[in-house]
C-alpha positions as CSV (number, residue, x, y, z in Angstrom):
1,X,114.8,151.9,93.9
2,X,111.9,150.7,91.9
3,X,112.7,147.1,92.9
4,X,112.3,148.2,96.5
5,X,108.9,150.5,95.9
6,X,107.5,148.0,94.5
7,X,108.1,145.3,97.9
8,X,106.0,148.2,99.9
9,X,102.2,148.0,100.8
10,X,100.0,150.7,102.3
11,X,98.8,149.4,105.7
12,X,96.4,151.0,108.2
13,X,97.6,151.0,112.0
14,X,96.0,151.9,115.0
15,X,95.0,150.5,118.4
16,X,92.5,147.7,118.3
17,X,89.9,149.1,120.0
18,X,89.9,152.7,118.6
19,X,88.7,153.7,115.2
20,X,91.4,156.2,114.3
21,X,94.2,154.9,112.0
22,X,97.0,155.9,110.1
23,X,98.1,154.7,106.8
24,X,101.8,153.5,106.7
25,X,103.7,152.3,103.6
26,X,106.0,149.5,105.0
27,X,106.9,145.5,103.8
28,X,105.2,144.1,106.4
29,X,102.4,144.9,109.1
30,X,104.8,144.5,111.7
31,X,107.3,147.0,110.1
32,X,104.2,149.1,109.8
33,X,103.5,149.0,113.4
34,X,107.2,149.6,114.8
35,X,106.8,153.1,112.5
36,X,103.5,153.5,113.9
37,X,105.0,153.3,117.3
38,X,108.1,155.4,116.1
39,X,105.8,158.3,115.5
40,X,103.5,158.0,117.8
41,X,106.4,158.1,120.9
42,X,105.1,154.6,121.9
43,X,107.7,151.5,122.8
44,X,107.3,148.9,120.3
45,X,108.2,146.0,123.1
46,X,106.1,147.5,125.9
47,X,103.5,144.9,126.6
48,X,100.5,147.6,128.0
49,X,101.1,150.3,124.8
50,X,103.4,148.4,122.1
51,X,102.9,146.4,119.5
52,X,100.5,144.0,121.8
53,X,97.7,146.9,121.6
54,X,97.9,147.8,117.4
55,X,95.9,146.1,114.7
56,X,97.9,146.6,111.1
57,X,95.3,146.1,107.6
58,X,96.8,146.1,104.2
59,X,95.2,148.3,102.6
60,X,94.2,146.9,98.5
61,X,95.0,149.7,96.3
């Protein structure tokens, strides 16, 4: 469990061109967008409101 906890990084996801984000804890930024797009109701493929649109950040702690 610690082995995998340790693999994760906070990242901040949101669409590009708004300033609201959410902070995720995922492996990757693309892992981090497909749970943005989980909770957010959004299609992670759709090419108008999926993963096209997001920006992920990792986030330095």
């Amino acid at each position: 469990m610690t082995e995998q906890k340790r693999d994760l990084a906070i990242y901040e996801v949101g669409v590009k061109w708004e300033s609201e984000r959410m902070r995720i804890e995922a492996r990757n930024s693309t892992e981090a967008k497909r749970t943005f797009c989980q909770m957010t109701g959004r299609k992670f493929s759709d090419p108008w409101h999926g993963a096209s649109i997001l920006s992920a950040r990792r986030v330095e702690a």
